[in-house]
C-alpha positions as CSV (number, residue, x, y, z in Angstrom):
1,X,-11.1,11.1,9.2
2,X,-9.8,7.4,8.8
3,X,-7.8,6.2,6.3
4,X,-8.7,2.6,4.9
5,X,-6.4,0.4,2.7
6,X,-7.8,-2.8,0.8
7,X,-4.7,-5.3,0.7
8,X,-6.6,-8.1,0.0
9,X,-6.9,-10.4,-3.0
10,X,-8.4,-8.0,-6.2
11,X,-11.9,-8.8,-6.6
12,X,-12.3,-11.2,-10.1
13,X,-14.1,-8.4,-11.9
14,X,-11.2,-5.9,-11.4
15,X,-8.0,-8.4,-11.9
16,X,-7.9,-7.3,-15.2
17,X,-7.5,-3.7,-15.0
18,X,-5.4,-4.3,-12.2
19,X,-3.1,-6.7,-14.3
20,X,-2.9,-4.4,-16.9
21,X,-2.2,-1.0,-14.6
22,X,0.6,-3.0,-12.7
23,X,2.6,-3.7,-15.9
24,X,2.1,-0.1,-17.0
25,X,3.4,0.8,-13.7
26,X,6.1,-1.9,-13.9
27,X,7.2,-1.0,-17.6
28,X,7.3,2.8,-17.0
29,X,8.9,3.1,-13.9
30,X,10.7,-0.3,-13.1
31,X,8.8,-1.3,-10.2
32,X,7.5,-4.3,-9.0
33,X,4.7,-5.5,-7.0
34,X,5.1,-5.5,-3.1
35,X,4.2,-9.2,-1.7
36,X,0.9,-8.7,0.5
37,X,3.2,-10.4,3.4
38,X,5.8,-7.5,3.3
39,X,2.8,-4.6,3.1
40,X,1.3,-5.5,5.9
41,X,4.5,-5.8,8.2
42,X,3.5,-4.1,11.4
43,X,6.1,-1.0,12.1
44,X,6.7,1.1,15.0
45,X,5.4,4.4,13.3
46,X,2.5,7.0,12.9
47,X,1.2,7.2,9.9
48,X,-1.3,10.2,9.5
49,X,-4.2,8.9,11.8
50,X,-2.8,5.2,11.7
51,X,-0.6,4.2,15.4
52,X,1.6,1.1,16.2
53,X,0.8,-1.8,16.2
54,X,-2.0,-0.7,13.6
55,X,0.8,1.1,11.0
56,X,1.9,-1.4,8.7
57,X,4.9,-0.7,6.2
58,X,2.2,-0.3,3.3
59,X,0.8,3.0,5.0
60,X,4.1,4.5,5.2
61,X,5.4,3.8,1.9
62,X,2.5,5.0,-0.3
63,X,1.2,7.9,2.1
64,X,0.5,11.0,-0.1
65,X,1.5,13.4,3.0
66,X,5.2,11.9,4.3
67,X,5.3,14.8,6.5
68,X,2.8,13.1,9.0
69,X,4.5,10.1,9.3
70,X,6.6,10.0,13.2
């Protein structure tokens, strides 16, 4: 199993709901958006089924099983 993550640009037919779910998320728990050039910051870590130099900082930050990552 291979995990995929989309950090590209939200597609136009989606930008709302994802405008509207980030300022929920923003409001409620005081966080703010990671810039796309900071996600995808290669690191030196394994990330469930992700290796260097393939891991970026967005896989490790926002797995759902921190135990896998090494």
């Amino acid at each position: 199993m291979e995990s995929k993550v989309f950090l590209g640009p939200v597609p136009l037919e989606l930008q709302g709901i994802a405008d509207t779910l980030a300022r929920h998320i923003e409001a409620e728990f005081g966080a703010a958006a990671l810039p796309l050039e900071v996600a995808q910051t290669p690191i030196p870590l394994y990330v469930n089924f992700m290796k260097p130099p393939e891991t970026t900082l967005f896989h490790a930050l926002f797995t759902s099983e921190p135990g896998n990552i090494l």
